[in-house]
Each structure stands twice: as structure tokens, then as C-alpha cells.
LUMLOLO-861095 format. One line per field, with one value per residue (C-alpha): z, y, x; residue number from 1; chain. Coordinates in steps of 0.5 Angstrom, whole numbers, always signed. Layout:
residues N
Z <- [Z | ...]
Y <- [Y | ...]
X <- [X | ...]
i <- [NUM | ...]
ch <- [A | ...]
***
This chain:
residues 312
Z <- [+29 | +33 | +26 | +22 | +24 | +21 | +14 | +13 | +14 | +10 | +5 | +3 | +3 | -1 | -7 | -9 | -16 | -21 | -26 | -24 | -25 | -31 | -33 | -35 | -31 | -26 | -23 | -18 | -12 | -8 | -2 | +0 | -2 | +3 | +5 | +6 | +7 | +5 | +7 | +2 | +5 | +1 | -6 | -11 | -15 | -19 | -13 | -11 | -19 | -17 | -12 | -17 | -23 | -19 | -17 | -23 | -28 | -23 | -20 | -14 | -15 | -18 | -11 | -7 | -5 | -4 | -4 | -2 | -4 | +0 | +1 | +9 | +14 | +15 | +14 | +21 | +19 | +15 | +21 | +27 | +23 | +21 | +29 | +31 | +27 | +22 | +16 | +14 | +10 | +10 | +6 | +10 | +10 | +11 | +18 | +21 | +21 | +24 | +30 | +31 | +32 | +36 | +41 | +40 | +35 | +33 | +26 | +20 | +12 | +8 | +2 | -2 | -7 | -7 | -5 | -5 | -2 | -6 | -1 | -2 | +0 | -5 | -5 | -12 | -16 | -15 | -8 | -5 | -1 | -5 | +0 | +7 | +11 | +7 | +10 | +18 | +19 | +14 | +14 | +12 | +11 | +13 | +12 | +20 | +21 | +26 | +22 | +18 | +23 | +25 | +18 | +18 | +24 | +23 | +16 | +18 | +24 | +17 | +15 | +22 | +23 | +28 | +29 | +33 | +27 | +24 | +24 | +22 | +20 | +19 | +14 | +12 | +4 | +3 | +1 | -6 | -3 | +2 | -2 | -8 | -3 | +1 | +7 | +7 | +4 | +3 | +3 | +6 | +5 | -2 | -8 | -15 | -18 | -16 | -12 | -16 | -23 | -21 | -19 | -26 | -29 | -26 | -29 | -22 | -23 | -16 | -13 | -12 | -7 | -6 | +1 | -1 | -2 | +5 | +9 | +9 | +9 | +3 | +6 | +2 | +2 | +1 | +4 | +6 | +13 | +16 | +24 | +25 | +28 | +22 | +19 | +22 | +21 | +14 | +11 | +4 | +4 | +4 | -1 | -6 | -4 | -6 | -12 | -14 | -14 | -18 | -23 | -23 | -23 | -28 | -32 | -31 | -33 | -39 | -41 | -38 | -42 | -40 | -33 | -33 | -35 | -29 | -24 | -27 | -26 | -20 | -17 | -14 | -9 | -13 | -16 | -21 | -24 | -32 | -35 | -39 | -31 | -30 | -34 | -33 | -26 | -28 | -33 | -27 | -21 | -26 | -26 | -18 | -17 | -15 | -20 | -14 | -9 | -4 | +2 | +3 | +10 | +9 | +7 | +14 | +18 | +16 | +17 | +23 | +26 | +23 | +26 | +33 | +33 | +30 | +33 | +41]
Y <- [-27 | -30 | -30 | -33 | -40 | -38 | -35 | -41 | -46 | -40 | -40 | -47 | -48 | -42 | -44 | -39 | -38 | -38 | -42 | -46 | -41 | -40 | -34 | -35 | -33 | -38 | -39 | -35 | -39 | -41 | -37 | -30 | -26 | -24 | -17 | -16 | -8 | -6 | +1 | +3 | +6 | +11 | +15 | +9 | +9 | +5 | +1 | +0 | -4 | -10 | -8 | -3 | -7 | -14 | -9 | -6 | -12 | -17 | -21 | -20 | -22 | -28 | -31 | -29 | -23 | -16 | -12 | -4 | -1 | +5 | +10 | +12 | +18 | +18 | +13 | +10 | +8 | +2 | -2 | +1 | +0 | -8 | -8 | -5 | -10 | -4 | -7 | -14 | -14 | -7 | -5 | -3 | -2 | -9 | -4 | -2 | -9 | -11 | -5 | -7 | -14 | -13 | -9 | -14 | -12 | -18 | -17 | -22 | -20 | -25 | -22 | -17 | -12 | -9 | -14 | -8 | -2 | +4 | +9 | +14 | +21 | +26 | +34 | +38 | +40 | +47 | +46 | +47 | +39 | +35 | +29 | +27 | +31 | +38 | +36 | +39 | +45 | +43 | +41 | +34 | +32 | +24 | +22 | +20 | +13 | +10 | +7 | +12 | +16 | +10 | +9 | +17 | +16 | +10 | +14 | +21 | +17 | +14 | +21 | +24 | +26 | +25 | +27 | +33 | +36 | +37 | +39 | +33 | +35 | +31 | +32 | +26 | +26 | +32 | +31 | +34 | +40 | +41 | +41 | +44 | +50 | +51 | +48 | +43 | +42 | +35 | +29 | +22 | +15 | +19 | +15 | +16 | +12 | +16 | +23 | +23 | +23 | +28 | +32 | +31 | +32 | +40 | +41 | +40 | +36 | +32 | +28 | +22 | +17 | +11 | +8 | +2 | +6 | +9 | +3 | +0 | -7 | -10 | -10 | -11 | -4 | -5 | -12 | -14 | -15 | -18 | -20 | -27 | -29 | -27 | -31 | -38 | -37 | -35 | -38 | -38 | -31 | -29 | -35 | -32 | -24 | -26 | -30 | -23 | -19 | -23 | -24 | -16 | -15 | -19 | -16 | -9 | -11 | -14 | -8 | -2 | +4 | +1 | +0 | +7 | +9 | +5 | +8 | +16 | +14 | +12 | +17 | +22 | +24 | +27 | +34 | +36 | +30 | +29 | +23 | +22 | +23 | +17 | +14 | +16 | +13 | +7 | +6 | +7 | +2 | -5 | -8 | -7 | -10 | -18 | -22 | -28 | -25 | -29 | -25 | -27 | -29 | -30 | -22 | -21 | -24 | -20 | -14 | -17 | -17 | -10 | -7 | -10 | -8 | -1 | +1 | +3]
X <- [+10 | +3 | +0 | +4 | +2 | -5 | -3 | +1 | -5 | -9 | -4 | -4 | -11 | -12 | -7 | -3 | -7 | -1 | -3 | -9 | -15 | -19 | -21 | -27 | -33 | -35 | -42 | -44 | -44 | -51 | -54 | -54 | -47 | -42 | -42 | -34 | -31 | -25 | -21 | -15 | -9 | -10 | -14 | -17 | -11 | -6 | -3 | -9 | -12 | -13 | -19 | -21 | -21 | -25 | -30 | -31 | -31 | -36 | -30 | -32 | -40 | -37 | -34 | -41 | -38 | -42 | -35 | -34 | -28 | -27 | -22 | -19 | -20 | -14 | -7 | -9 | -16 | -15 | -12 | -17 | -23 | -20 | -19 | -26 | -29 | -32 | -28 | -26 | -20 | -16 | -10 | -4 | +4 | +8 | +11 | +6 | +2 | +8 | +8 | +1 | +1 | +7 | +2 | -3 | -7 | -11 | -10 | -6 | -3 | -8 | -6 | +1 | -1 | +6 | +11 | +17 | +18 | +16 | +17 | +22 | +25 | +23 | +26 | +26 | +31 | +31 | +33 | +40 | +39 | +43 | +45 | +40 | +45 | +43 | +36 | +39 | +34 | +30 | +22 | +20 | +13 | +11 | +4 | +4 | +4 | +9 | +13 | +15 | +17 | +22 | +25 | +27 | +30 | +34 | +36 | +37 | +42 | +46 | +48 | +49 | +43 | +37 | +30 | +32 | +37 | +29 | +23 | +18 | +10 | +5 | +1 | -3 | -5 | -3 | +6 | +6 | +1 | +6 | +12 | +10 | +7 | +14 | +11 | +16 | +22 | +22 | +18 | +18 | +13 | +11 | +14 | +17 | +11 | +5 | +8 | +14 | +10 | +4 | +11 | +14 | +7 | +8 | +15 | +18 | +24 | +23 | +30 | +27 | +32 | +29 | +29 | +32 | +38 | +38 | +38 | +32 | +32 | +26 | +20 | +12 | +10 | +3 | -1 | -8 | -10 | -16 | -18 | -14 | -21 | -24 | -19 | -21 | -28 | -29 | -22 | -28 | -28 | -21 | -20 | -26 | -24 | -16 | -19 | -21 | -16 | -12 | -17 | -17 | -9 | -8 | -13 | -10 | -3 | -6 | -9 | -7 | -11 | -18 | -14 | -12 | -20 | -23 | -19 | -19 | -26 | -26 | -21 | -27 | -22 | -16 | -16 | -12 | -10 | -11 | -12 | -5 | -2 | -6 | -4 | +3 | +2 | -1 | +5 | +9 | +5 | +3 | +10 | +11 | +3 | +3 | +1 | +1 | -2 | +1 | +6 | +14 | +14 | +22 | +22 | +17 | +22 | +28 | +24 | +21 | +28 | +31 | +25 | +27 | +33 | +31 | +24 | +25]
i <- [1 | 2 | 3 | 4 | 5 | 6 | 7 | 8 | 9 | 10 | 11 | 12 | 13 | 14 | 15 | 16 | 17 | 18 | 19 | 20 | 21 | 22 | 23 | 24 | 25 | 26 | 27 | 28 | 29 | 30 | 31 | 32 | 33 | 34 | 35 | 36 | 37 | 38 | 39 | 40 | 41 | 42 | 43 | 44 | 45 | 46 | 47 | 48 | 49 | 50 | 51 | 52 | 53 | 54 | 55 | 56 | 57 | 58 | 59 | 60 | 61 | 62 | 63 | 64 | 65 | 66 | 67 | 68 | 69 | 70 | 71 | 72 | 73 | 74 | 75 | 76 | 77 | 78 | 79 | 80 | 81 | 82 | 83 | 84 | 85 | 86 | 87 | 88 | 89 | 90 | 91 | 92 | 93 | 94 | 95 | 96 | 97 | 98 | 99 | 100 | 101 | 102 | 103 | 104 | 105 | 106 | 107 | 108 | 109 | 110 | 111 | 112 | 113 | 114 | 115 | 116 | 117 | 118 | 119 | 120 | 121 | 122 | 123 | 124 | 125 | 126 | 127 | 128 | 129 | 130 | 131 | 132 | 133 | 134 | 135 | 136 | 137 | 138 | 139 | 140 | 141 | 142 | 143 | 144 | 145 | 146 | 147 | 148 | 149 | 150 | 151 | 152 | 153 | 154 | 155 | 156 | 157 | 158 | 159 | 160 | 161 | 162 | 163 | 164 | 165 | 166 | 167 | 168 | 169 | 170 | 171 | 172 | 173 | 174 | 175 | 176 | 177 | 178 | 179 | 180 | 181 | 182 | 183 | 184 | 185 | 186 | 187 | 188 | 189 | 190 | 191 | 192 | 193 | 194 | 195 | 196 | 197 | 198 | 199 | 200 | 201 | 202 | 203 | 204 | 205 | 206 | 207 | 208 | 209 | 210 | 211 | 212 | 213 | 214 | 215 | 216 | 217 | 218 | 219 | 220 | 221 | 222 | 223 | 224 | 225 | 226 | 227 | 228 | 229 | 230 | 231 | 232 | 233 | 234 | 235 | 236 | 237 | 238 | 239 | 240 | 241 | 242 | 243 | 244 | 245 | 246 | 247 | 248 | 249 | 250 | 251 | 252 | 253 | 254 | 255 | 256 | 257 | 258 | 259 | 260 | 261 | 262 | 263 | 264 | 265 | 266 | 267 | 268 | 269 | 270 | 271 | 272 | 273 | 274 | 275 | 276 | 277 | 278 | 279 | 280 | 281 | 282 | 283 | 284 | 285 | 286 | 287 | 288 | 289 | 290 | 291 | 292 | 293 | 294 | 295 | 296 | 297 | 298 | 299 | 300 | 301 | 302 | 303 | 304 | 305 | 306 | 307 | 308 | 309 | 310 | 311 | 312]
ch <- [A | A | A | A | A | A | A | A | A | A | A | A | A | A | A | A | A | A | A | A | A | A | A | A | A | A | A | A | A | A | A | A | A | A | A | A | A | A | A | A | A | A | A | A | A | A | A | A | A | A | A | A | A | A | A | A | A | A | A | A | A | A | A | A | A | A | A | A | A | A | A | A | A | A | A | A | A | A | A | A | A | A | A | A | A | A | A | A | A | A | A | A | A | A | A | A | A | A | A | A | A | A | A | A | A | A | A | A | A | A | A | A | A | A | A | A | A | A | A | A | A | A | A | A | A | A | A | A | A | A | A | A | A | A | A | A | A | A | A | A | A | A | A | A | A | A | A | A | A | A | A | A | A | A | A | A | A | A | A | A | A | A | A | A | A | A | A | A | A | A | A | A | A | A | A | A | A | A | A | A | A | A | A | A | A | A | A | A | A | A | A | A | A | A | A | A | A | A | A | A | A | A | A | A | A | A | A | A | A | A | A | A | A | A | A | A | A | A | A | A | A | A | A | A | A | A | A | A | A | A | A | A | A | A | A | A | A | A | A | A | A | A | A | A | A | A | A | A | A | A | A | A | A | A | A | A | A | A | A | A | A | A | A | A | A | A | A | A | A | A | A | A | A | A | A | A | A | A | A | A | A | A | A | A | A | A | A | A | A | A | A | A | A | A | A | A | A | A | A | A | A | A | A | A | A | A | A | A | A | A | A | A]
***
């Protein structure tokens, strides 16, 4: 990728903060602090800990930075308020960074969050689909960003299938609303650590079948994202913001009942989910999270390529 010279150099410069930070509080940093925007991919959540948490406990403010944490309109935000210099940094899915910059979009991943793929297809129990080929006629509900869209494809094709065999609905946030409803029979780009625990918690026994299992090479489901621009010009901030999230990770994981607290505290979007949900998902999301912080360009060159192969 054209960005890929430059997150190298970012990288080495940065360090890749295993082993060599201190927990103790450093000195805040003379001067002004940085303000720095920072869209989620989605709600504030568990996947999303080691954001909550460094804004939370002042590990942000420890690197000079004045850091808002916000949740997206849409999945596409986070990716166009980055281009459109309204944000920063975004958080992103690895595939649809790689489409974006494939059309030009002047962004690079800085930073992982989740360096596995999450996603997965997920019908109930009480449902006659017991194989992706039971899926013709029937409706799948994405939350509608492009690369989804193409995963689906390519995994519909591995059953027999293509996009024409079903009716796919755009639904944005809304997979467990529209599965629980009815209004779809299944959902894809969800994942069993979030959507499938809010669906265990309603005794609704999802089948969940991960991506990794219909073909889908590995990928880092959720990265960090800044303009390549930015980037250059303040490599310290990217430095100190990913600092931060590592100090925060690392904190959630030590300590998941605090971490769960701070993000039900957080969590003003969602309806309906108690604390020991919460907690439950937060159980689920800490292994999966990136203690490192730091992207594996090896992976992003496998998928670069199966997306090529893949995408039109």
C-alpha cells in the first residue's frame, strides 16, 4: 500500500511499547495540550476499552492530549470525518481502510485494536438455516459498509449462492433489532463477543459461524486511522495517543470488573443492556484486544491480495 512506507517509519520511531513503558504517571508535557478527535466504529463499548479506559483514568492528559472519544452517525463515519479533516484519528475496519485507500482516500492504519477478525454470521436456533445454503430467499442484515458486502459475496459463492439468491438489508447498528424482530433472518459483520452475547442474554440461542470459517482470510477487525498528512506532521501525537491506548488496554485487561463499570458508564447509546451483560461482553472482547497496539503488515498484505482477487 502507498501508506505503508510511512507507518513502517511511524512505527519504529513510536516503538512498540512492549516491555519498555512505565506505569507510573509521567509529567504532563509543557505547552498547550493537542486537541485530538477520535470516532469509534461503533457504540462505546468493550472493543473499543483501551480508548474508554485512557480517557477515563487521564492517560490521555498524561501525553499533552485533550482527547474526545466519540461514537459514529453511521459505520462510514469514521473514515470520512478522518478524510474530511473533522477527525484526527478514526477507528476502522482493516477491509474497509484497504478499499478507501485503494480509491485514494489520503488515510494510514497507525494503530490495532483488534487484530483478528470478530465478524461472523449469526441466525437463531429456532430457525430452519442450518448451513449458508439454507440462507436462498432468505434476508441478511449488514451494517453496510462496503466491504462487507464483498465478504458476503465471496462466501454466499463458496455455498452456491450469489447476492441474487438473497435479499441483503442495510441496517446500520440495528443486527440484533432486526434479527430479534424478524425482519431479518440473519446477520453478517455482528460478532459472537458482542451481538452474540446480547442474543445468549435474551435466551435466544444464536448459531454463530464465524468468518474465519467461511473462507475469509485473517484480517485485524478493528484498526486506528489517521490522515498520512497528519501523520507526518505530528508523528508525536500518534506517539502519545497510542501510548495511551496501550496504558488503558492494559489496564482493562488487568482489571475487567472496573473495566466493565467504566464502559456501562459510558455506554449512553445502548438500551436495554444490563450490567452483567456488560460484563459478559467484556469477558468475551479483553482477550481479543491488542496489547501491542501495533498492526501486522504481513497479514495486510494477504488480505490486500485476496481483496483484489475478490473485490470487482
Amino acid at each position: 500500500m502507498a501508506a505503508m512506507g510511512l507507518i513502517t517509519f511511524l512505527l519504529a520511531s513510536c516503538g512498540n511499547g512492549t516491555g519498555s513503558e512505565t506505569t507510573d504517571r509521567p509529567r504532563a508535557a509543557a505547552g498547550p495540550a493537542e486537541n485530538v478527535r477520535v470516532t469509534l466504529a461503533g457504540r462505546k463499548g468493550p472493543e473499543s476499552a483501551g480508548l474508554v479506559m485512557a480517557a477515563k483514568w487521564g492517560y490521555f492528559e498524561d501525553e499533552n492530549l485533550d482527547v474526545a472519544v466519540l461514537a459514529p452517525g453511521s459505520p462510514q463515519s469514521p473514515i470520512d470525518y478522518v478524510v474530511d479533516k473533522i477527525d484526527e484519528i478514526g477507528v476502522s475496519h482493516q477491509p474497509e481502510v484497504m478499499l478507501a485507500q485503494r480509491k485514494g482516500a489520503p488515510i494510514a492504519i497507525v494503530g490495532s485494536l483488534i487484530p483478528r477478525p470478530t465478524a461472523a454470521m449469526i441466525w437463531l436456533e429456532k430457525s430452519k438455516i442450518r448451513r449458508i445454503a439454507d440462507l436462498r430467499g432468505k434476508t441478511i442484515a449488514i451494517p453496510g459498509l462496503p466491504f462487507q458486502k464483498i465478504f458476503l459475496e465471496r462466501i454466499l459463492e463458496r455455498a452456491g449462492l450469489s447476492l441474487g439468491d438473497v435479499r441483503v438489508r442495510d441496517v446500520q447498528y440495528d443486527l440484533v433489532a432486526s434479527l430479534v424482530s424478524g425482519r431479518a433472518d440473519a446477520i453478517f459483520g455482528g460478532s459472537a463477543n458482542i451481538e452474540g452475547i446480547e442474543l445468549e442474554s435474551a435466551g435466544l440461542n444464536p448459531v454463530i459461524t464465524p468468518v474465519s470459517s467461511l473462507g475469509v482470510p485473517f484480517y485485524e477487525e478493528l484498526v486506528l486511522i489517521a490522515r498520512t498528512d497528519y501523520v507526518k506532521r505530528k508523528p508525536q501525537v500518534i506517539r502519545g495517543f497510542m501510548k495511551a491506548v496501550r496504558r488503558g488496554t492494559a489496564e482493562a485487561i488487568e482489571d475487567p470488573e472496573t473495566a466493565a463499570w467504566v464502559i456501562d458508564s459510558e455506554s449512553e447509546t445502548v438500551l436495554g443492556t444490563d450490567r452483567k451483560e456488560m460484563e459478559a461482553e467484556v469477558e468475551a472482547t479483553l482477550p481479543l484486544l491488542s496489547r501491542s497496539g501495533s498492526p501486522s503488515f504481513g497479514q495486510a498484505g494477504r488480505l490486500a491480495s485476496w481483496m483484489r482477487s475478490a473485490a470487482p
